[in-house]
C-alpha positions as CSV (number, residue, x, y, z in Angstrom):
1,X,37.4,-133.6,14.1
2,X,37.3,-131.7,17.8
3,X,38.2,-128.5,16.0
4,X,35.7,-129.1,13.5
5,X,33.0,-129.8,16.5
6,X,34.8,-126.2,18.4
7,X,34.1,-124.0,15.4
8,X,30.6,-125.3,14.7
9,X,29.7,-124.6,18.3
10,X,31.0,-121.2,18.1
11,X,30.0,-119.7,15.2
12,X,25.7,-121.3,17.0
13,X,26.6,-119.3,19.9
14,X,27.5,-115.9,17.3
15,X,24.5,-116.5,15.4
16,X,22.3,-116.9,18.5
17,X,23.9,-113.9,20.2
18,X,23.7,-111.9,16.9
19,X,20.0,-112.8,16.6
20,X,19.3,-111.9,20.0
21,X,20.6,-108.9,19.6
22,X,18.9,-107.7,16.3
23,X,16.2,-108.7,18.1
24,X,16.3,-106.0,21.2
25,X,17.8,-103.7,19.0
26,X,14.7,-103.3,16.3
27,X,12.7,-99.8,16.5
28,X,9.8,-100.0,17.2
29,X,7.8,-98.3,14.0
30,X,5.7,-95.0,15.3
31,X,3.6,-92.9,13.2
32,X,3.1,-89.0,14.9
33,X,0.0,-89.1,12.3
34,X,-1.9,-91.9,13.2
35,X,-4.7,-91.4,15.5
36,X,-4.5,-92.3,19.0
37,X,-6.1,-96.1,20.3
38,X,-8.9,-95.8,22.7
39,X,-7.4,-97.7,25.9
40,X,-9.2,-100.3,28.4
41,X,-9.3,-98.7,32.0
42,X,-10.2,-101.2,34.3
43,X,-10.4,-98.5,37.4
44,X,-12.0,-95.3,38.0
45,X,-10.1,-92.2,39.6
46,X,-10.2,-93.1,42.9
47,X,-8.3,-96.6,42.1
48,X,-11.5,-98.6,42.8
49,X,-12.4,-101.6,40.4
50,X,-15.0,-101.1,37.6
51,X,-17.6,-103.4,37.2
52,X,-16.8,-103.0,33.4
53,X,-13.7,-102.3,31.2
54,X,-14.3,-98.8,29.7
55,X,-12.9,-97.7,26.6
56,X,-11.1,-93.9,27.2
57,X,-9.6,-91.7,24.2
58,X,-7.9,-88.4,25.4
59,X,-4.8,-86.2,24.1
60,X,-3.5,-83.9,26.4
61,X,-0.9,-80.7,25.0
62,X,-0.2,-78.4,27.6
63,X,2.3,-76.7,26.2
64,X,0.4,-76.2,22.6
65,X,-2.8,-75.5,24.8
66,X,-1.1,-72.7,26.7
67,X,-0.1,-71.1,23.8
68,X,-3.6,-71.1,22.5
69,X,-5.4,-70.3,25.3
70,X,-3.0,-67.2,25.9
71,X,-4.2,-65.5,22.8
72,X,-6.9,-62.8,22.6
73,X,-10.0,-64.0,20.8
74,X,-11.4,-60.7,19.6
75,X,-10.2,-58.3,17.0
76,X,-7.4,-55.9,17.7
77,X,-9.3,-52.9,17.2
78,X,-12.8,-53.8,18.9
79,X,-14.7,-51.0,20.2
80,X,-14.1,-47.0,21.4
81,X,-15.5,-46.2,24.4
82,X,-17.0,-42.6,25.6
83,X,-18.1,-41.9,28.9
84,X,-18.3,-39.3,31.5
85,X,-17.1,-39.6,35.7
86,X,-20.0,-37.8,37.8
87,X,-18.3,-39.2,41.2
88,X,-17.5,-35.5,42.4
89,X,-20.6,-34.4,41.5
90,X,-22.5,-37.1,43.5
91,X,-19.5,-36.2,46.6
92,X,-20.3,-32.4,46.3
93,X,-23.9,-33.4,47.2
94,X,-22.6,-35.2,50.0
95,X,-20.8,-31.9,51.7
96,X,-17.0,-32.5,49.5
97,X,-15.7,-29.4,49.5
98,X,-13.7,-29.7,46.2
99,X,-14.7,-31.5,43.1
100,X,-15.1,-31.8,39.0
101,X,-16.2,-33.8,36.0
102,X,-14.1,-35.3,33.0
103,X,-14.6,-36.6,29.7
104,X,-12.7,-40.0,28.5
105,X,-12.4,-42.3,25.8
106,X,-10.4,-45.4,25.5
107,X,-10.0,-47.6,22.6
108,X,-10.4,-51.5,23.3
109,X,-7.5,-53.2,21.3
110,X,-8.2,-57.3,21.3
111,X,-10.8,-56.6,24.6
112,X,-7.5,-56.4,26.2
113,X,-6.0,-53.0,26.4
114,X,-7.3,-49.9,26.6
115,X,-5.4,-46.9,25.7
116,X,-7.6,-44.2,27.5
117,X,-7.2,-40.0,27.8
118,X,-8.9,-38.2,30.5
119,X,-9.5,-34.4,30.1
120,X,-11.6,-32.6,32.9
121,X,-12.3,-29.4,34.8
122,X,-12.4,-29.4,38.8
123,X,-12.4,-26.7,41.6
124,X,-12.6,-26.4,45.3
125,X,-13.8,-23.9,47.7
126,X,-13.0,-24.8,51.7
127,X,-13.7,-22.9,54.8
128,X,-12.0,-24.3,57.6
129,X,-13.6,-24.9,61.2
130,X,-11.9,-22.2,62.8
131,X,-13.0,-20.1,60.2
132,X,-9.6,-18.5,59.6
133,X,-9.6,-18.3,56.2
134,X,-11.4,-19.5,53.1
135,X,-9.6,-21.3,50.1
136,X,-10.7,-21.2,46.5
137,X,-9.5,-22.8,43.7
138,X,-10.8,-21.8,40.1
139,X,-12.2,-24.8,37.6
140,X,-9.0,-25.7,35.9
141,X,-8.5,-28.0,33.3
142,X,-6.2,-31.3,33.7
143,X,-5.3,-33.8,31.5
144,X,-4.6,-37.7,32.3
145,X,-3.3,-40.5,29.7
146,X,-3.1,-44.1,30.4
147,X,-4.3,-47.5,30.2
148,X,-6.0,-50.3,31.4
149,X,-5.8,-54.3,31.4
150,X,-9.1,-56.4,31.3
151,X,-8.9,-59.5,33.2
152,X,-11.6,-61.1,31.1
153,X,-10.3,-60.0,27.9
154,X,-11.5,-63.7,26.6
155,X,-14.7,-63.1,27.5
156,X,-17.9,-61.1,27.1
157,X,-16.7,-57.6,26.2
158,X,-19.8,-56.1,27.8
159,X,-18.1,-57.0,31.6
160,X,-14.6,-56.0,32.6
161,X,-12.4,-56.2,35.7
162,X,-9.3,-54.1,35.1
163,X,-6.6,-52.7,36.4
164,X,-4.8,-50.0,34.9
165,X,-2.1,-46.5,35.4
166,X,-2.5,-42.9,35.0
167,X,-0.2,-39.9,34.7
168,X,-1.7,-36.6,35.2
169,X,-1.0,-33.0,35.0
170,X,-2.6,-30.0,35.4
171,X,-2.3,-26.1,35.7
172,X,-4.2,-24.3,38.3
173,X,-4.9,-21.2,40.5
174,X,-6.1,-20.5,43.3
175,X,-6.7,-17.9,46.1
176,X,-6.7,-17.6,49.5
177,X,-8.9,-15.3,51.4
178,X,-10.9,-13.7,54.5
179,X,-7.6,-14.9,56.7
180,X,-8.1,-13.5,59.7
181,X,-5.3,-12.9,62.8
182,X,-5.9,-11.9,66.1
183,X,-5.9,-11.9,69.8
184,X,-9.7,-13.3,71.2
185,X,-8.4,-11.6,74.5
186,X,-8.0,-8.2,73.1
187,X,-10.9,-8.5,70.7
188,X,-8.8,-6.9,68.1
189,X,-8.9,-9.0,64.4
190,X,-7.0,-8.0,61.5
191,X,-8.3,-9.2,58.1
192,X,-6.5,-10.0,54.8
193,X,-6.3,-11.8,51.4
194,X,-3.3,-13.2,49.5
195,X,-3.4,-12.5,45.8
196,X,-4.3,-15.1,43.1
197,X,-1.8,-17.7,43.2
198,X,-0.5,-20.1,40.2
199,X,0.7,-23.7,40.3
200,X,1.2,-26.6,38.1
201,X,1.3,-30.3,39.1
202,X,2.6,-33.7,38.3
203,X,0.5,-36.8,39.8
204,X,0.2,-41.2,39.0
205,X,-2.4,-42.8,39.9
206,X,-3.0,-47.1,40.7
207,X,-6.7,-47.8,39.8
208,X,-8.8,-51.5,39.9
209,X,-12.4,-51.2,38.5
210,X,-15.7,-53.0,37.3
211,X,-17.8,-52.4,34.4
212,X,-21.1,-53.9,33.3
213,X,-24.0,-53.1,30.7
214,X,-26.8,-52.0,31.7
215,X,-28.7,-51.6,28.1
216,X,-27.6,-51.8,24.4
217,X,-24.1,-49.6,24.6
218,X,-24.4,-48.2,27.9
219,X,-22.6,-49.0,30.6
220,X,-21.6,-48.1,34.3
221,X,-18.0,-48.4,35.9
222,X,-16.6,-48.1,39.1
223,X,-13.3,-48.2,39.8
224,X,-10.7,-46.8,43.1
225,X,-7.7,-45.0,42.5
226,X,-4.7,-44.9,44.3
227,X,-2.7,-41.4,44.5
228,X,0.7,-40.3,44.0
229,X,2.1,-36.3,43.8
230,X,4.9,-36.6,41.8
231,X,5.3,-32.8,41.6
232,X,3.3,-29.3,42.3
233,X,4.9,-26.1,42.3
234,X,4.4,-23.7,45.3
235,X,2.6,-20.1,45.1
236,X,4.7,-17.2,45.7
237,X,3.4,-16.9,49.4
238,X,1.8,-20.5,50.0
239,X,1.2,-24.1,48.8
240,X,-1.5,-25.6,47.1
241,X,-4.6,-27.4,48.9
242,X,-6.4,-28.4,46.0
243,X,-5.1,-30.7,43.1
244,X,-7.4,-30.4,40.0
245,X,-7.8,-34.3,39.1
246,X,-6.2,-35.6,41.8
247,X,-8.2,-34.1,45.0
248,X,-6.3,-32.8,48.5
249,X,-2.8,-32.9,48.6
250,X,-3.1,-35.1,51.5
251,X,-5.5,-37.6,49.8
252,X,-3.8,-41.0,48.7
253,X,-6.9,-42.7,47.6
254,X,-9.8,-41.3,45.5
255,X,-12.6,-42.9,43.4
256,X,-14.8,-42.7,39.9
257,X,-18.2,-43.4,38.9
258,X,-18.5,-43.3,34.9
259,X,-21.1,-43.8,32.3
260,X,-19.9,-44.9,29.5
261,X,-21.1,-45.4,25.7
262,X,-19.6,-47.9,23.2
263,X,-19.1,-47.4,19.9
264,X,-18.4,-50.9,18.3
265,X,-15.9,-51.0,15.3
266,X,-16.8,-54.3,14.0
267,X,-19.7,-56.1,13.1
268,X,-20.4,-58.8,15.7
269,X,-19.4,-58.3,19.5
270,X,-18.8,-62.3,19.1
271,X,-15.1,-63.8,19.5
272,X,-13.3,-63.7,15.8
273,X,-10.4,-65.1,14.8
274,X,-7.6,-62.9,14.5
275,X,-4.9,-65.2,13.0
276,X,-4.7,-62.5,10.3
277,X,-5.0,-59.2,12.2
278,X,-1.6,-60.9,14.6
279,X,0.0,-61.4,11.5
């Protein structure tokens, strides 16, 4: 009869246990498709009591979020852009003894990048102080390719801050002339010229820059560029002053002033999904 009593009480304590553990054990059902619940906050940001309970629904995806923020929101192929840099014409006004005007056009790929080619024609003509001699360089042509990267490619395409890289080159000559040697004591001067001289060179150049509309496809840009001579070939009898594109040898910073015309490529200037032009 005690046996009978023993194995009775175990096999309640085995059930109990087993229900117990069913119990903690369950999954709890979840559906990723069912809407969120609105939940009951009962204090504001600041951790101070509402006088009501207030009902707040929000969903927050920062990693899906990131990824859709991240992509451009205009059409790959958005606009080309033609415009002309009068900075060194402006400068020449101002007493610069060397200068030029180029042509460029870029094409605006997702209001994002802008694959852009420079092609120009610059001279110089510098007389030193001392009057010792007088240095000329012919208009020569140079050639710059690049591009740029809008900062606001997400929003209006009519205003840009970018930043963007140039390589330049250019073949030039130049001429020296009117040098003059002496003694000022003596009051005896000999005078000379060097014959025309030909060089080639190989510059970069760092730029950050603004552009804005200033009436239906016109538009006005600024931007500063940073200088560096990768390369230039000497003359036979001396080195070059002048850079074509790039400005004095010993200039490391230089600057544009650009009007600029837009030629659009679609339809609207408004955001468009490009789900099919990524794909």
């Amino acid at each position: 009869m005690r046996l009978l009593r023993y194995i009775s009480a175990v096999i309640c304590v085995c059930a109990s246990l087993a229900a117990h553990a069913q119990r903690e054990v369950t999954p709890v059902e979840t559906d990723d498709k069912k809407p969120p619940q609105p939940v009951l906050h009962y204090y504001d940001k600041h951790g101070e009591p509402l006088n009501e309970p207030v009902l707040f629904l929000a969903t927050l995806d920062t990693v899906g979020s990131a990824k859709t923020n991240a992509r451009p929101v205009y059409p790959r192929l958005n606009s080309i852009d033609i415009g002309i840099n009068i900075f060194d014409a402006v400068a020449i006004l101002a007493g610069q003894k060397y200068g030029g005007a180029d042509i460029r056009a870029s094409l605006s790929m997702w209001n994002w990048l802008f694959p852009t080619i420079e092609i120009g024609v610059a001279g110089a003509c510098n007389k030193p102080k001392d009057n010792n001699y007088t240095y000329k360089s012919s208009p020569s042509v140079y050639f710059k390719i690049g591009a740029d990267y809008n900062f606001l490619y997400k929003s209006n395409p009519d205003y840009r801050l970018f930043a963007g890289l140039r390589l330049g080159a250019t073949p030039f000559s130049y001429r020296i002339t009117d040098i003059s040697t002496g003694s000022s004591y003596w009051q005896e001067y000999q005078q000379f010229s060097l014959p025309t001289e030909n060089a080639t060179a190989l510059y970069g150049e760092v730029l950050l820059g603004l552009r804005v509309k200033i009436w239906k496809q016109l538009s006005l840009g600024w931007s500063v560029r940073f200088h560096h001579l990768f390369k230039s070939t000497r003359g036979t009898h001396s080195d070059p002053w002048f850079i074509p594109g790039m400005g004095t040898q010993s200039s490391k910073v230089g600057a544009s002033f650009s009007v600029t015309y837009t030629l659009p490529l679609t339809k609207s200037d408004k955001a468009a999904n490009t789900d099919t032009d990524n794909n």
